[in-house]
Each structure stands twice: as structure tokens, then as C-alpha cells.
C-alpha positions as CSV (number, residue, x, y, z in Angstrom):
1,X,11.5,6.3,30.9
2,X,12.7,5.0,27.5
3,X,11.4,2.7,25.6
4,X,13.8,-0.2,25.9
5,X,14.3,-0.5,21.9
6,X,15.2,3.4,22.1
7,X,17.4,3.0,25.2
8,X,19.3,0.1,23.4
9,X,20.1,2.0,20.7
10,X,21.1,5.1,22.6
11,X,23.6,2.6,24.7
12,X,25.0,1.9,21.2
13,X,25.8,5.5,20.1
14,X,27.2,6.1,23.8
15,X,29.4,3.1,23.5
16,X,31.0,3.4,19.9
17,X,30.8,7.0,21.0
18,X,28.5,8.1,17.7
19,X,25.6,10.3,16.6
20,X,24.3,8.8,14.3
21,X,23.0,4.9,13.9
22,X,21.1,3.4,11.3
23,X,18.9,0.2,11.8
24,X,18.7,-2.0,8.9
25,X,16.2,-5.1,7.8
26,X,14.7,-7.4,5.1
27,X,11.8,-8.3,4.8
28,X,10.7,-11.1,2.1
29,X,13.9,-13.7,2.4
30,X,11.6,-16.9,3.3
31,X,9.2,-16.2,0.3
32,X,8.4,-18.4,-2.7
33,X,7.2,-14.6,-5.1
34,X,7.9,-11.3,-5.5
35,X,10.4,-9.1,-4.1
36,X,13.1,-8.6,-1.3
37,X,12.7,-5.1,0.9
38,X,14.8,-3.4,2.7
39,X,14.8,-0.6,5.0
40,X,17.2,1.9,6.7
41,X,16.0,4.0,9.6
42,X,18.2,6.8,11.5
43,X,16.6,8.6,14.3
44,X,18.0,11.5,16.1
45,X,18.0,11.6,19.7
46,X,14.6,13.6,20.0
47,X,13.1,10.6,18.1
48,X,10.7,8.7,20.4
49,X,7.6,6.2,19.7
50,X,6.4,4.4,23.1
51,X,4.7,1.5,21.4
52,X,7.5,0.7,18.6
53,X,7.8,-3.3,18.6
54,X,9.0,-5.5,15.8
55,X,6.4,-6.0,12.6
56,X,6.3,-10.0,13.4
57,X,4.5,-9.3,16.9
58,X,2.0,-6.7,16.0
59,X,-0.7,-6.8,13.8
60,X,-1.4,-5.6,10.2
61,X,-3.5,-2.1,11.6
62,X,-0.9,-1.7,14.2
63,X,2.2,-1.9,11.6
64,X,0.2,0.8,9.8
65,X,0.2,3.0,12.4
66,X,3.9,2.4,13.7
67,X,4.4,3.0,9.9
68,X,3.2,6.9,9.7
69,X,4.7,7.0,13.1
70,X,7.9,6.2,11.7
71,X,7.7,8.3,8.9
72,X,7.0,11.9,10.6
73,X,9.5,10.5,13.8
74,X,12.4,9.6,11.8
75,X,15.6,11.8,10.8
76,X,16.2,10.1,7.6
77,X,14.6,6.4,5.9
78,X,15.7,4.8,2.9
79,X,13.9,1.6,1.2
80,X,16.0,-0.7,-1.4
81,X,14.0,-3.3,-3.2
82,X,15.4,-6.3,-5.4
83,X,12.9,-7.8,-8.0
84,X,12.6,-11.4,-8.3
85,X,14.4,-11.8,-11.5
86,X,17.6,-10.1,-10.3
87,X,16.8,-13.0,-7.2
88,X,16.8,-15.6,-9.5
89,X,19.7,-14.2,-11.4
90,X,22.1,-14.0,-8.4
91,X,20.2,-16.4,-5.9
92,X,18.3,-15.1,-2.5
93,X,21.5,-15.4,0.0
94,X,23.4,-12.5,-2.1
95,X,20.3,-10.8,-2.8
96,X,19.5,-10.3,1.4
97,X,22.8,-8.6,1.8
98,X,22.6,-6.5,-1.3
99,X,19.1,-5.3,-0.6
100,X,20.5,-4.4,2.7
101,X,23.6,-2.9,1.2
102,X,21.4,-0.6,-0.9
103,X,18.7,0.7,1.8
104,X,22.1,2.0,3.7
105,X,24.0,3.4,0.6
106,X,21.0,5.9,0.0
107,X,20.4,7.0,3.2
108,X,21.1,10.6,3.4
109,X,22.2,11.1,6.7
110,X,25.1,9.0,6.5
111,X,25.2,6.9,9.5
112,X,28.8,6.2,11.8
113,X,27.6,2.7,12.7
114,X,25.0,0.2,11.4
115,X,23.0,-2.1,13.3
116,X,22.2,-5.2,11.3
117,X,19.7,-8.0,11.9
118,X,21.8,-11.1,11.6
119,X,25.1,-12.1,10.3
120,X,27.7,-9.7,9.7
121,X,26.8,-8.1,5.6
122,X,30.4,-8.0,3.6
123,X,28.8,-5.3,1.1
124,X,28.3,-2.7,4.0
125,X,31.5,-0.8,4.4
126,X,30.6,1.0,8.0
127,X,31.2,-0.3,11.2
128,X,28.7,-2.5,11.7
129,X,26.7,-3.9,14.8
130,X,25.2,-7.0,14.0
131,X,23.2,-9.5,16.2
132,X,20.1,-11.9,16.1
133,X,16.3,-10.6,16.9
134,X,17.9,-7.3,16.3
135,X,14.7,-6.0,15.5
136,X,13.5,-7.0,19.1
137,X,16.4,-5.4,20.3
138,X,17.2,-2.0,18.5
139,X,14.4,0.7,17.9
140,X,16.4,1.9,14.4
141,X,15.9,-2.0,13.1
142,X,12.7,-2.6,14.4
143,X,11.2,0.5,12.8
144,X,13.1,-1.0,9.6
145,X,11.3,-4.2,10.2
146,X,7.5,-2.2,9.9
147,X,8.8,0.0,6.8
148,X,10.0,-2.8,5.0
149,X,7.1,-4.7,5.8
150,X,4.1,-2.5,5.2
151,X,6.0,-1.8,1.4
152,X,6.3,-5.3,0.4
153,X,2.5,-6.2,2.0
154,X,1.7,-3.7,-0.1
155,X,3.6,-4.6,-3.2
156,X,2.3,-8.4,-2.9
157,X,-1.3,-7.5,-2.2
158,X,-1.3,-4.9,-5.6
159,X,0.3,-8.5,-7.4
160,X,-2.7,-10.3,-6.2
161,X,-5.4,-8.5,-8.3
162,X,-2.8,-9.3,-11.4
163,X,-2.5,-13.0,-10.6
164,X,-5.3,-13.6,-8.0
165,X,-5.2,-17.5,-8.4
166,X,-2.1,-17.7,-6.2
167,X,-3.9,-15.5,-3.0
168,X,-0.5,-13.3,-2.5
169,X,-3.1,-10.7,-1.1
170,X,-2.9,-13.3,2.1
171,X,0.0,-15.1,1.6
172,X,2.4,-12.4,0.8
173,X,4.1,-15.2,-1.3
174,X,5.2,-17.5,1.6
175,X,5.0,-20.9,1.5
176,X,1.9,-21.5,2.8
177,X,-0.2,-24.8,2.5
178,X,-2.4,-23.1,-0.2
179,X,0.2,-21.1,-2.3
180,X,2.3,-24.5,-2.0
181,X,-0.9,-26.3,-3.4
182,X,-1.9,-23.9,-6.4
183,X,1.9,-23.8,-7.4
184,X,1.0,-27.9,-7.8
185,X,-1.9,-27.2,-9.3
186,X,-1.1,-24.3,-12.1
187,X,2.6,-23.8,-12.0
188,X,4.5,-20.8,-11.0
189,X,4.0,-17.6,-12.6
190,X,6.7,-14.7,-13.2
191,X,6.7,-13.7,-9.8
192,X,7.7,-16.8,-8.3
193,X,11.4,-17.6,-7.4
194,X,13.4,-20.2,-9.0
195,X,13.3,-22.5,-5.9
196,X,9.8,-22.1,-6.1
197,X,9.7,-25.1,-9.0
198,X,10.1,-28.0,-6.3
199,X,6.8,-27.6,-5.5
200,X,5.6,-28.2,-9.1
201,X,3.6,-32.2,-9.1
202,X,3.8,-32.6,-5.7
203,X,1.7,-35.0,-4.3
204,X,-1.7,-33.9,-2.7
């Protein structure tokens, strides 16, 4: 029996009548630092992983895991990232769907029909699929989700041992109590967004 992610998407390609479907995701939107990333995924159909889930609902090991899984499962990935000064320069709601927008340009295996987590993107000129939780939903996007995720782990936690005083090896850049308090304390640094500032003087 399918995994339910893998059977969604499978429904997908039987109903737009396609063969192939890519799964696209962000990961980094609700950060204070560093980048945006996303991912692209296209599976055939003699792609199978059991145990895919979501990156939010499985644990750091696990992600790595699913990650290599992905990797040697997958027909074709592609990985878009947007630094934070071309964030700051065209603000975080255009940078999501460009990001997004990128990852599926460069795919190679061009895909007949996109499933995107969210809102419809306006820069993706494919039929799209789009819905909420699509990553809990759709085994192309959720494999997304855990590529896009393990890069930009990885990308913050190399940052860290450059700026260590902000803890983005733990944080990731999200606005946790403690990045929130040594942004107070120090100030933001080059790899903090421009929306980060607000938390400048804040009261402890």
C-alpha cells in the first residue's frame, strides 16, 4: 500500500492526466537572518520512501536521513536560494515566490503541473496546484520541505561559527526569545533582515 503522501500525488497526475509533477517549498520565510530556500522535487512513478513526512514533524537525524533518501529516490531536484540582501532589497513576500519561481525554472525534467505550498505563485508559468499543509499532503512537496530544510540548517549553522553571538547554530535565525534578546543587546549584523531592526532597544 502507498504511502498516503505518494498516493496523493499519484491521484494528482491521474487527474490533470500528467507524468510528471513537481513539489515545491520554502523554507526560511518567518526568519529574522540569512537566506530563503527553496526546493523542487519530481519523482517518477517507481519513486517510493515509506517514512517520507514533512521536515516540521520529524526530527533533525530523521530529516537527514529522508534527505539522502530523497536524493538517490528522486527523478530530478533543484534548490534556489535568495540571500538576505536581495530580501531586503525586494522585501520577503516577493522574495517567497521568486525563490519558488527559481527552484522550478531549473528543474531539468520539466514538470506538466506544480504543486505549491500555499497561495497561488504569479512568477510560475505551469499549471499550478496549490493548497495549504501541502507538504503534509503531497510526497513531491514534502520531500521539498526536508531538502530545503537540511540546506538552510546547514547554511545558518556554517553562519554561526562566523557570528556565534547571535546562536544561529540553534536558532536557525528565528525569532526566538534569545536571538530576539542579543539583537537588543548588540544589534543586528549583515545577516539579519531589515525587519529585523524593531527588535533593536527593546525592553528586557
Amino acid at each position: 500500500m502507498l504511502n498516503k503522501l505518494f498516493a496523493f500525488d499519484e491521484e494528482l497526475k491521474k487527474n490533470f492526466n500528467v507524468k510528471f509533477l513537481a513539489g515545491v517549498d520554502e523554507v526560511g520565510r518567518g526568519c529574522l537572518s540569512g537566506p530563503i530556500v527553496s526546493c523542487a522535487v519530481v519523482f517518477s512513478n517507481y519513486s517510493y520512501i515509506p517514512d517520507l513526512k514533512e521536515s516540521k514533524s520529524i526530527s533533525p537525524q530523521k530529516r537527514i536521513i529522508l534527505f539522502k533518501k530523497i536524493l538517490k529516490s528522486a527523478l530530478d531536484i533543484s534548490v534556489s536560494i535568495l540571500s538576505v540582501q536581495i530580501i531586503n532589497k525586494i522585501g520577503i513576500s516577493k522574495a517567497n515566490q521568486l525563490v519558488m519561481k527559481y527552484a522550478v525554472d531549473n528543474l531539468s525534467v520539466k514538470p506538466q503541473l506544480v504543486v505549491v505550498d500555499g497561495y497561488r505563485n504569479p512568477y510560475i508559468d505551469l499549471p499550478q496546484y496549490h493548497l495549504t499543509k501541502a507538504d503534509k499532503k503531497s510526497a513531491s512537496v514534502a520531500a521539498a520541505s526536508i531538502i530545503a530544510k537540511v540546506i538552510r540548517d546547514t547554511i545558518m549553522q556554517k553562519y554561526h561559527f562566523l557570528i556565534p553571538e547571535y546562536n544561529f547554530y540553534k536558532n536557525k535565525g528565528y525569532p526566538t526569545k534569545e536571538h530576539i534578546k542579543a539583537i537588543s543587546k548588540i544589534g543586528c549584523c549583515e545577516l539579519h533582515r531589515y525587519y529585523a531592526y524593531k527588535f533593536l532597544n527593546i525592553k528586557k
